[in-house]
N, C-alpha and C positions, 0 to 999 in steps of 0.2 A: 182451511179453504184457500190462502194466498198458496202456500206449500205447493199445492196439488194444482194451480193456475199457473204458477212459477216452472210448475216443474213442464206442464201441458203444452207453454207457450216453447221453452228449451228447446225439449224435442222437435216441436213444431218448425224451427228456427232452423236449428239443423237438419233435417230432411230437405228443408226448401232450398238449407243453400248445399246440400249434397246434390241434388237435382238440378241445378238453379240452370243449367243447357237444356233441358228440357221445355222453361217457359216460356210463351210466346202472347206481346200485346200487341197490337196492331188496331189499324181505323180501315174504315171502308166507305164508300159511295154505293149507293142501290138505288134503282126506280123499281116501286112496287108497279102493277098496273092490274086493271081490270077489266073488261069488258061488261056494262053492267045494265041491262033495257035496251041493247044495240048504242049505250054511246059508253068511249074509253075515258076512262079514268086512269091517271098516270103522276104518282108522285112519287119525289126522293126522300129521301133519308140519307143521315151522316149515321156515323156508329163507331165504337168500339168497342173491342174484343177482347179479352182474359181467354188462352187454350193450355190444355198441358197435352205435349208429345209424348208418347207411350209407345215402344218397340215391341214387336212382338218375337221374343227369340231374337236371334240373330240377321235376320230378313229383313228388307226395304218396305216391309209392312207397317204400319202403323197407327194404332185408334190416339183419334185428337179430342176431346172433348172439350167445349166450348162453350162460352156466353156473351153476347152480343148487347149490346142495350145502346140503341138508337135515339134517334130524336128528328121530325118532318125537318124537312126546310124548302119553300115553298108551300105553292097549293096546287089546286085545281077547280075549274068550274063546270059545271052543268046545267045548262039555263041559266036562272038565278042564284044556284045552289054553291056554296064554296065547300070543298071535300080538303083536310090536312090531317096530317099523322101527330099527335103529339106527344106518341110513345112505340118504341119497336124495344121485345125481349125475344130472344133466342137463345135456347139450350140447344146443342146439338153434339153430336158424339160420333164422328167423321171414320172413316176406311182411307185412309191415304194408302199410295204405293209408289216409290220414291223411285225415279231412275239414276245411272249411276252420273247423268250429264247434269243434273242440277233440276229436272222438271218433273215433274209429279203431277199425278193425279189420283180424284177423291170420286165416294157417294157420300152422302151424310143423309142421317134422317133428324127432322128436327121439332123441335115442340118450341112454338113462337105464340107470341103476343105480340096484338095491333090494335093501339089504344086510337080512334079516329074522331073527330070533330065536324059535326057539320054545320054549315051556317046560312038561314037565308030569311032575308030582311031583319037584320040585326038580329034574330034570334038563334039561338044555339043550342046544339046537344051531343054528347060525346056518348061511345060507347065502343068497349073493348071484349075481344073473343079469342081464345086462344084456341091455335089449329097444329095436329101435325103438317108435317111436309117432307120433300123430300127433293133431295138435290142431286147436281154433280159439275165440279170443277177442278179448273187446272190451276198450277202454281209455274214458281219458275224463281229458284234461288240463286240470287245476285251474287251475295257471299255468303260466309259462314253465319251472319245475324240477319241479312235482309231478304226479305220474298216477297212477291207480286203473284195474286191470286184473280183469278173472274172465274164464277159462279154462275149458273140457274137454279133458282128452287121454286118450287110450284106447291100454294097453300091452296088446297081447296079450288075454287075460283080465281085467285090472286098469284101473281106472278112475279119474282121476285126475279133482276138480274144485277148482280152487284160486281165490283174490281175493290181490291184492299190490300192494303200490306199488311205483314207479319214482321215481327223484330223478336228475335231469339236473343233470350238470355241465361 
């Protein structure tokens, strides 16, 4: 059993560092929002990202796939009521198309979880749903490791606009 773990992790190890320009971590800033009985609800989230870049052929094409896992910071109120995030997960598996000047642009469809809290007169209760979505944003590479992205994505009812960097390694 070590042998065949020994042997599982090696190649694992190698591939990653054959590839290792390919992987991309990066954080990001997002306000979720929503429009919810005629009054908005509008919170942030911080995050970070794990993507791997995949070429298609030889072309400025390229699927990213992606995972995100956030966390609120902030709240918001409604009447009495305090509304906060205390968990954001995102899969997503992006269509980038890379221009030759350093800018790009994406669609992504995305399968997200939003883990949310609500509180009122000291009482509390959380509850999380996972929704597709779908987006599209721009980037814009600084140099050969750094880029600058802003996003929209739209879950259902919920509104997602976020900016992030990416760091290629």
């Amino acid at each position: 059993m070590f042998k065949k773990t020994a042997f599982a992790l090696t190649l694992l190890s190698l591939t990653l560092t054959a590839s290792a320009s390919n992987w991309q971590v990066g954080g990001g800033f997002g306000t979720l929002s929503e429009n919810a009985d005629d009054e908005d609800v509008s919170l942030n989230i911080i995050y970070g990202s794990v993507a791997y870049k995949i070429q298609k052929d030889d072309s400025n094409f390229f699927f990213v796939p992606e995972l995100r896992l956030g966390k609120g910071i902030g709240d918001d109120s409604i009447s009495d009521v305090t509304v906060d995030v205390e968990r954001f997960i995102a899969l997503s598996v992006r269509g980038q198309y890379e221009y030759g000047n350093g800018a790009y642009a994406y669609v992504v469809p995305s399968y997200a979880n939003l883990k949310g809290k609500v509180t009122y007169k000291g009482k509390s209760a959380s509850d999380d749903n996972w929704e597709f979505g779908f987006g599209a944003g721009i980037g814009y590479r600084l140099n050969e490791k750094v880029s600058v992205e802003a996003s929209f994505e739209k879950y259902d009812d919920i509104d997602l606009l976020s900016a992030s960097f990416k760091y290629t390694f």
